[in-house]
Each structure stands twice: as C-alpha cells, then as structure tokens.
N, C-alpha and C positions, 0 to 999 in steps of 0.2 A: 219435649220442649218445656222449659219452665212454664209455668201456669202466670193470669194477670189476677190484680183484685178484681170483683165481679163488679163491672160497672153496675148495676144497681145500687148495690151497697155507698159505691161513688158518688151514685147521684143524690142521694140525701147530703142535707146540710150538715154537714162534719162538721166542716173549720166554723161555720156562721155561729154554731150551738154552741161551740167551745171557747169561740172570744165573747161570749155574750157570759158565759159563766164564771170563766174567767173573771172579766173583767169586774163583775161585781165580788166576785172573791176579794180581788185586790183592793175596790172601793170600802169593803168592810171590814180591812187590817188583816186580813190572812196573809201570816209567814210562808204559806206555800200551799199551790192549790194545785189538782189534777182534774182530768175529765176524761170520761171514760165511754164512750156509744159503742155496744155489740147490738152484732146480728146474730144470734144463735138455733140453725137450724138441726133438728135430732128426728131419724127416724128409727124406726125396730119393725121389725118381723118378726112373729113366734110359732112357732111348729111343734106340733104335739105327736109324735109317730107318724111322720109325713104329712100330718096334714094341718092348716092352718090355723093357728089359736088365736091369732089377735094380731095387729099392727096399730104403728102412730104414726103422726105426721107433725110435730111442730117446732113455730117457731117462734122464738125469747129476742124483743127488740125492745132494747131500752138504753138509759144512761144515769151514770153515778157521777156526783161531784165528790172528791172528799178534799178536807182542808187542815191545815194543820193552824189554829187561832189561839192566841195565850198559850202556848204551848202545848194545848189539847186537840186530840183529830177531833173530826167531825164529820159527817158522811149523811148525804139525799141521794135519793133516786127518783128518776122519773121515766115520764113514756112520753110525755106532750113531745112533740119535736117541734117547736117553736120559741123564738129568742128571748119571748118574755116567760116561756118556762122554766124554760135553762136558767135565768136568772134568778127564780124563785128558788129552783132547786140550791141553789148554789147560797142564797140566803138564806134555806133551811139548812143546811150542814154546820154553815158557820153559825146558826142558833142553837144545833146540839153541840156543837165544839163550847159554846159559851154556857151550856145548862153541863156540861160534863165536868167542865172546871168547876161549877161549883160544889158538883159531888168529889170529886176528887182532892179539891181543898177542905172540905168537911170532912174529909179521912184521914187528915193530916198528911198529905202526900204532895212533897214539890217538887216531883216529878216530873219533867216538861220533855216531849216529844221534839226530838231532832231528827235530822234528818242524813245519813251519810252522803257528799258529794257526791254527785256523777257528770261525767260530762254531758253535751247538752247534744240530742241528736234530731235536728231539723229535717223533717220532711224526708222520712227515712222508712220505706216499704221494704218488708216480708212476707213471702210465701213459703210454704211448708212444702216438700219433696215426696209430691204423686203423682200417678200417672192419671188415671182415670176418676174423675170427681163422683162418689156413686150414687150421686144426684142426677147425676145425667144417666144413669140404667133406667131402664123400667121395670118397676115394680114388680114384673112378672117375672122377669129375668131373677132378679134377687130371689125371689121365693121361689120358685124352680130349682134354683139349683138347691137351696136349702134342703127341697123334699127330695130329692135326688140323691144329696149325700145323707139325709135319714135313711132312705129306702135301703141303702148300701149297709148301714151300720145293722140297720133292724134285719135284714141278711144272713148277718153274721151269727154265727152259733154264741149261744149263750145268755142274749140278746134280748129283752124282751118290750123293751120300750126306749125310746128317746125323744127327748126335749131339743130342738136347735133353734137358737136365736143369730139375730146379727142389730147392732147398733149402731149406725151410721151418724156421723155428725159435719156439718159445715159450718165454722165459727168465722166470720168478719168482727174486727177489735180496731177500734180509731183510738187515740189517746194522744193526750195534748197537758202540757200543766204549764206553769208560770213560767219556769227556767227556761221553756223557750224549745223542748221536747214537740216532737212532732212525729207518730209513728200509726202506720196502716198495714194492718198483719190479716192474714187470710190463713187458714188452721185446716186441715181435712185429718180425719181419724176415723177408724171403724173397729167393730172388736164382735168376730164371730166366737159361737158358743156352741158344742155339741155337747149332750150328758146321756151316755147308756146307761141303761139300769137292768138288772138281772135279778130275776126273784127266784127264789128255790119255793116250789109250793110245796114241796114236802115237808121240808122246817118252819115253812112263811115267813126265810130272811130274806133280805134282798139289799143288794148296793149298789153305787155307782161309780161310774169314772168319767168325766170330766173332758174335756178336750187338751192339750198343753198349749194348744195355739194362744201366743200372748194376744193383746189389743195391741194398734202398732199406728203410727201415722203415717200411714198411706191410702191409696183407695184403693178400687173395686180390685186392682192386678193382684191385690193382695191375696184375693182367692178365686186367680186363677193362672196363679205358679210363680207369684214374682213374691219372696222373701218366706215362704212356707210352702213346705211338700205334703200338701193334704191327701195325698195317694197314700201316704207314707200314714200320714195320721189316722185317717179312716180303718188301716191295716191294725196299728198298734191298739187302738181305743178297745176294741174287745179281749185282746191279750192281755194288757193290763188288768180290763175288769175282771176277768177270770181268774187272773191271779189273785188280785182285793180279795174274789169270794172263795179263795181256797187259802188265803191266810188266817194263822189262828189269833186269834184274842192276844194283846200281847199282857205280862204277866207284870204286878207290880216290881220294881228294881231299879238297881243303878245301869245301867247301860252304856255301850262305845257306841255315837248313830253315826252313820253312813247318810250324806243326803242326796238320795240320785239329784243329776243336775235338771231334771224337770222340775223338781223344787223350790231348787234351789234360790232361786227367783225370791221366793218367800222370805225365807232365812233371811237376806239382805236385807229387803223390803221393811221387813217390822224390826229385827236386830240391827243394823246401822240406817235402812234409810228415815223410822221415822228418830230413833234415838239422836240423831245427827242436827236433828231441826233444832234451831239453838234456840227459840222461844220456848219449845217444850224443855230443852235441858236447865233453862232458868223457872222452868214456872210457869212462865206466864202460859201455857196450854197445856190442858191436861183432859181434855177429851177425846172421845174417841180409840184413841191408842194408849194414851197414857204419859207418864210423867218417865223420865230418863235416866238413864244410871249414866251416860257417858256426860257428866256434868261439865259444867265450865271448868272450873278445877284441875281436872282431868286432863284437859288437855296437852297434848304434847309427852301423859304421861302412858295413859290408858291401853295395855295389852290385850289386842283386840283378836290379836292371832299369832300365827308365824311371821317367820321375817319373809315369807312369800306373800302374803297377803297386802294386795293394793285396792281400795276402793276408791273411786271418783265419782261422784256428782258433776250431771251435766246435763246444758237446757240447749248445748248444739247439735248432739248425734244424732244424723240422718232417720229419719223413721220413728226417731222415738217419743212417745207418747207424753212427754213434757216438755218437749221440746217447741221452742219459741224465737223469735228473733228479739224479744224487748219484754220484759214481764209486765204487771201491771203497775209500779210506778218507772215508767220509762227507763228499766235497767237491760243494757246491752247482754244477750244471753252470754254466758262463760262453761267451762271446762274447769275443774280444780280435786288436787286431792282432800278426800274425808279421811283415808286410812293408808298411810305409806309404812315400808317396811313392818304392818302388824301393828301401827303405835297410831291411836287418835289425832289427826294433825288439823282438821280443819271441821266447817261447820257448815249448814245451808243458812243463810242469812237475806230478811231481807232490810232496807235503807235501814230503819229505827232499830233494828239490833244491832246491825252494822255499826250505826256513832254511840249506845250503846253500850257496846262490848269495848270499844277501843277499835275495830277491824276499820281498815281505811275507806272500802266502800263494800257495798253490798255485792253476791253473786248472783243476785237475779231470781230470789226464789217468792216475789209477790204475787200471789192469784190469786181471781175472783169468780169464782162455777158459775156466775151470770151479773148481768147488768144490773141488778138488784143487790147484791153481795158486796160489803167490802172484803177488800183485794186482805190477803192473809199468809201468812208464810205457808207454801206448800211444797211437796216435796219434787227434787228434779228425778230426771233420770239417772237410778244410783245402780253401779253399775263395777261387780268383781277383773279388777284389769287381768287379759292375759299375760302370760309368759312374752314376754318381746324376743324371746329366742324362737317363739312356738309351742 
C-alpha cells in the first residue's frame, strides 16, 4: 500500500513559515521568491570483518528562502521555526541578492536572472515507491544481517577481510514560492556496500572488489529480495576478486575496451550524464567533474554513438535514486531524451538555464543536499534505453 507523509513532519508549521517568508519577499520587491523546509534523517552502519566499526544517527532540520531581486538570486537559511524568523530569513536573501548586484554590476555584467514558466502546482503530495521505511527496523536487525552476509563473504576462499556498510535515509521536503506552487514530498533511499579484500602475503599485494549492488529508492525489501539477488551477489563478489588478483598489469597502448555491463553504469554517469548538465556545458560549473565537451553548439550535432544508442534522463522511474515528484523550484518531475539515434539531442536543465538557453521550460533537474544549500542543477536518473524489440 502507498505510504502517507509522516504526520510529524505535518505537524510543524509549514504553510504558517512559508506565507510569513513569502510575504515579506513580496513586500521587499522580489520578482520571485521560494521556500523550502526539510527534514532530513541519515543513518549508517559500519562493519569491519563482521563486526561493528561505528554507526550514526542524524537529523538536518531546517529552511532556505531564495529570491530572485533586481534580477540577482539571493538565498538565507535558517533553523528558528517561527514566523518572525522566517521573515528575517527571507530579508536576508533579498539583502544578498541586493549586495550580489552590486558585485556583478562592478564586473560589468547585465546579466539578470530569469526564470522559465512553469505551471503552477497547488497543494500537490508525493511519495516515493517502498515497501518497508528502514526506520521502522531495528537497529539490530540491520546490523545483523550485515555481519551475517560478511561472515559469508569472509567464508569464501580467497577472502581475507571485508568492509560492509549500509546508509539509510528519510527526506521530508515542503516547498511553496510566489506563483502559487504548493508541494509535500516524502523520499526513502538506502545504499548497501560490501568490499572483499584479498592480500597475497607472499608478494604483500593485495585488492579488492566492491559489491555491484547500486543505491536504489527503496527500503529495507531492498535487501531482502525485492529488486537485487544478494545470494547471487555474495556468490559472485569472490569470483570477481580472484579474477582482479590473477589479472596482469595492463601494458601502455591503443586499445578496443569492452565494458562489462556492471560498469557500465559509470561510463554513462561521468560520459553523458554529468557532460549533459547544461550549466556545466556553458561554464557556468566546473567543479568536481569538470567542464564539457558536449557544448551547447553541439547540439543536435554531436556523434555520441551508433544509431542504436538512446539515452534518457529521468526524475520519474520507479526506484530510482533521483527520482522525485517536483524538484527544488517547484518543477513537475519529466522523462526526456539526452541521446536519440547516437546524436546529442537534449540537456538536464534547470528554470534559469531553461529561459537562458531559449528551452521553453525546465526538466526538473534543481537540488539542494540539505536545508542549508542552494538548490543547483544536479543530475537525474541517466539511463542507456533498451532494445523495445528486447
């Protein structure tokens, strides 16, 4: 049965916080203002060769305003949850939006922040597709079975030690802006971790292997048999590593590579899904990952592959780990292609690259890692389409 938002979360003043921010946004000339209140709970579990290394337990409760004033954002945060905090926060944003305009006029730049339409979605809940919230385990349960499936791995011939984690998360997200947006989203995710390690003391080399089990948005069923076969896993993880320590060094050259599809994953990931974020293919980001070769230019032109290759970006499929019902400026999640027939056709956009670029509205790709963070283009679920014959 579908899950509800967790009345707690409910019972805190949402809407009271957000017309109070709101509204003095509006009284201080802001062309568009949002408002953002998480709950964000994260636990872990760590195991050292079955047995316990460490856990946490916390949770990130707060709220951002951001605004868009003179045509420059402007972004506070707070933690008060009271209406005359929310007001101050919200008169702090639009005091950086107004000290940001003056450095951005002093660089000679008359560049003004727009914003792409969206329709306007009132008083509009989403929950994300699990069974079991693994908030509601106990503690013991979770780390049990962790040592459990170490004890299996450390079994195994070859074997000599292993690391297992698991990271638990429960996100409640309110968000409410000017246009009249009204949305209550509930998020579950988790993402175990197994890594064998095998040492030759004869050489003193030693490597490891990894688990493939991706991170997924679902709970606790998740490992124990609903969308991964961890019989299957626990089997292969020594096979593989055996293999790793019987491969030889590979030799400098040109090479043809094969990407097993455990991978493959990867490949996408850094090759079109961060090159695809259209702020990094303009510029404007170039942390972390890097700057883009699939430019704006490009588009429509760029031979990414064969004419069998389709890739999509998407923040609706079921389980998956970016997946949302509304991004962080109130944008309806979408489906759309990045790579049709092989050839560059589309971009992850969010609102301000959107009007921007020329694209008529955005597809949903603003997030913010916590209550404290402004919301940032990040990436969806990018995802190689199958064969629709099979």
């Amino acid at each position: 049965m579908p899950h509800e938002v967790d009345q707690s979360f409910l019972a805190l003043p949402l809407r009271a916080l957000a017309d109070a921010a709101l509204a003095r946004a509006r009284a201080l000339g802001a062309e568009h203002a949002d408002f953002r209140l998480e709950r964000v709970r994260s636990a872990s579990w760590r195991l050292r060769d079955a047995r316990p290394a460490g856990s946490s337990d916390t949770t990130d409760l707060g709220y951002a305003v951001r605004v868009v004033h003179g045509g420059t954002w402007g972004f506070a945060s707070g933690v008060d949850l009271t209406l005359d905090a929310a007001a101050k926060v919200a008169s702090q944003a639009v005091a950086m939006a107004r000290l940001s305009a003056q450095v951005i006029r002093a660089a000679g730049s008359e560049e003004r922040v727009e914003l792409a339409d969206e329709p306007v979605y009132a008083d509009r809940t989403w929950v994300s597709s699990y069974g079991i919230d693994p908030f509601t385990v106990p503690a013991g349960e979770k780390a049990g079975l962790l040592a459990e499936w170490s004890a299996r791995l450390l079994a195994a011939r070859g074997v000599d030690h292993v690391d297992a984690s698991l990271l638990t998360v429960h996100e409640n997200k309110f968000y409410a802006d000017t246009a009249g947006t009204v949305t209550t989203q509930q998020r579950v995710r988790l993402h175990p971790v197994f890594t064998a390690v095998s040492v030759d003391e004869s050489s003193g080399e030693f490597d490891s292997m990894r688990t493939l089990a991706p991170p997924a948005g679902r709970g606790w069923e998740y490992l124990t048999g609903t969308g991964w076969d961890w019989d299957d896993e626990l089997e292969r993880i020594p096979e593989l590593l055996a293999e790793k320590m019987r491969a030889p060094s590979v030799e400098p050259g040109l090479y043809d590579l094969v990407v097993d599809p455990s991978n493959l994953w990867l490949t996408i990931h850094e090759s079109i899904g961060h090159a695809t974020e259209l702020d990094r293919a303009l510029g404007y980001e170039a942390a972390y990952a890097g700057t883009s070769f699939a430019t704006f230019d490009r588009l429509g032109k760029l031979k990414y592959g064969s004419e069998l290759m389709n890739v999509t970006g998407d923040r609706t499929a079921e389980h998956g780990l970016a997946t949302v019902g509304y991004d962080d400026e109130g944008v309806a999640a979408q489906s759309w292609d990045l790579v049709r027939d092989g050839t560059l056709v589309g971009y992850q956009l969010d609102r301000r690259i959107a009007r921007l670029t020329g694209f008529e509205r955005s597809n949903g790709c603003a997030f913010a890692d916590s209550p404290g963070h402004v919301p940032v283009q990040r990436m969806a679920n990018v995802s190689l389409r199958p064969d629709p014959a099979g």
